[in-house]
N, C-alpha and C positions, 0 to 999 in steps of 0.2 A: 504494500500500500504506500504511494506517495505519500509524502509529510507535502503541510501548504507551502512552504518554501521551496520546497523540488520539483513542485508544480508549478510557482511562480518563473521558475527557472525553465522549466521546459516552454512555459507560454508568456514569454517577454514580452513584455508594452515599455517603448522605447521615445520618448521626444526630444529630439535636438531641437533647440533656436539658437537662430543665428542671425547677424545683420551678412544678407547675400547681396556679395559682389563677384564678377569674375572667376576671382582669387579660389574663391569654396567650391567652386561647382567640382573639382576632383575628388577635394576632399570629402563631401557629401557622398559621391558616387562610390569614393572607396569605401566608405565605413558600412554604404548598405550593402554592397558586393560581399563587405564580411562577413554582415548579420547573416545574409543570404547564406552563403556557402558554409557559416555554422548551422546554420538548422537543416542541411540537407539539401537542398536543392543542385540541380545537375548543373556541369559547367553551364550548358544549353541556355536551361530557365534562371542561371544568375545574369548571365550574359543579358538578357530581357529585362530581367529587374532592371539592371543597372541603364541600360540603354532610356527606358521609359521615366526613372527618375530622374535624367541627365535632362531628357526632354521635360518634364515639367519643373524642374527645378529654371532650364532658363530658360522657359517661357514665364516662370513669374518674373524674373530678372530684368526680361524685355519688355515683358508686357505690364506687368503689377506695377512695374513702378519706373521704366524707362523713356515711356512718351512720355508723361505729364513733369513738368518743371517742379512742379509743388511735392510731385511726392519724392522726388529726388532731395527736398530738404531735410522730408521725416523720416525715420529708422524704417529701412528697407531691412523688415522683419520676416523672418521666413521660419517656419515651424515644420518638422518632420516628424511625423507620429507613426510606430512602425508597429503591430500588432501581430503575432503569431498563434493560434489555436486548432486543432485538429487538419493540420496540415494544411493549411492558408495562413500566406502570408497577406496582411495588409497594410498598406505602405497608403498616408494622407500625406498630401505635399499643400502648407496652409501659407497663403501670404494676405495680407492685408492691404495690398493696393489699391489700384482704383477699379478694381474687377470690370466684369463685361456685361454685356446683353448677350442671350443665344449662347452659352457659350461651350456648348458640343459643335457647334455647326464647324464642321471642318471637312478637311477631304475625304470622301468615303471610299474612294477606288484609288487603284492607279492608275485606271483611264480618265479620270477625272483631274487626277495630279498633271499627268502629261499632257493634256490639251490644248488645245491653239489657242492662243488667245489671251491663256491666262500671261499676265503681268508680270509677277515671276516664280520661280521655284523654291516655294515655300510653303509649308503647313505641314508638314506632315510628319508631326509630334504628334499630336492625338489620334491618327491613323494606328501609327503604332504602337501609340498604346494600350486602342482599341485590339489592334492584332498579338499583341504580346500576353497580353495580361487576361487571364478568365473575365474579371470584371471590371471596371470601369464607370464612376463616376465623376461627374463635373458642377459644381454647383458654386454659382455668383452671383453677384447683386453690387452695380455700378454704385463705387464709393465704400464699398465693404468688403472688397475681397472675393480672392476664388479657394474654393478646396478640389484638391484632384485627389479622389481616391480610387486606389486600383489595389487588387485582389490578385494573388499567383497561386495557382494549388500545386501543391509539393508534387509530383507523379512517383 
């Protein structure tokens, strides 16, 4: 029989905050790649982890808080909350920006990616991490921030 502490150890809930610039986006990426690859997961699906953090990590970077002047003044806050339980891992990427409207709408193909017309080559962060990750949410509200939560399941 587990004790509550060997339990708490096998089902870690993890939050890093951080003021995100440039500078963190590896370091963030390595420490989830560890959590990952301590709890099991194949080279395969850390590889995803890590790829789909890196994308929402600097899409808040760009987006939370890199257009607007104003919020380049206040603490460019970035919160990671990493949650593990019966073999899903869940990873929240929280920033307090100026969040969005719509804010799943992004490419859904790669025909849609490569098409004529479009302006340029770009979006296609939440494609994959639509394509990476079992689950996938997004949820914002202009002036409050976005949360991206995504789900892995251990195979």
């Amino acid at each position: 029989m587990m004790t509550q502490e060997q339990s708490k150890a096998a089902n870690p809930k993890i939050e890093i905050c951080c003021r995100i610039d440039s500078t963190m986006l590896g370091l963030l990426r390595d420490f989830v790649t560890a959590v990952a690859t301590h709890l099991g997961f194949s080279p395969a699906e850390t590889s995803q982890i890590e790829i789909c953090v890196d994308e929402a990590c600097a899409n808040a970077l760009e987006h939370a808080y890199g257009k607007n002047t104003n919020f380049l003044e206040k603490n460019q806050e970035l919160t990671i909350e990493i949650f593990f339980h019966n073999g899903e891992l869940t990873i929240r990427v929280i920033d307090h920006g100026c969040g969005m409207q719509n804010p799943e709408a992004a490419i859904n193909s790669l025909e849609e990616y490569l098409a004529e017309g479009r302006e340029r080559y770009r979006g296609l962060g939440l494609y994959m991490m639509k394509k990476f990750m079992d689950r996938l949410s997004v949820r914002s509200e202009p002036g409050k921030g976005t949360i991206v939560e995504m789900t892995k399941v251990r195979r």
